[in-house]
C-alpha angles and dihedrals in degrees: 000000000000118000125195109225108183086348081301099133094228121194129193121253085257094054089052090053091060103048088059099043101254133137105181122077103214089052092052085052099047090045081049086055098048091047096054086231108143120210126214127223130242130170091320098319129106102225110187131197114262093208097056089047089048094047091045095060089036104054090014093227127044099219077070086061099048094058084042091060086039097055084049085050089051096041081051095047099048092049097045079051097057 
């Protein structure tokens, strides 16, 4: 069950370990840690962002992704300029 947290869409550790195609928990924490994605707490349960984990299989790396979101900045940027 997803949750939205800030209009961030939000899913449980479980939920992680079936998208990409895990069963064992340690296994899904140890894939999260790799990955650099960072999970928040709530009442006992690890939620995680499904934009970071979408953007992680998609680019591979997210600091991929943060230069991807800084070239946009800078698109926007340049055309709110002219």
């Amino acid at each position: 069950m997803a949750i939205k947290i800030l209009g961030v869409e939000m899913i449980s550790q479980a939920e992680v370990g079936e998208l990409i195609g895990i069963k064992a928990k340690s296994t899904v924490c140890e894939w999260l840690a790799r990955a650099g994605i960072e999970g928040t707490p709530i009442n006992k349960t690890r939620y995680y962002s499904t934009d970071l984990i979408r953007d992680y299989l998609r680019y591979g790396k997210l600091e991929v992704r943060q230069a991807v979101e800084i070239l946009r900045q800078i698109k926007t940027f340049k055309g709110e300029k002219r």
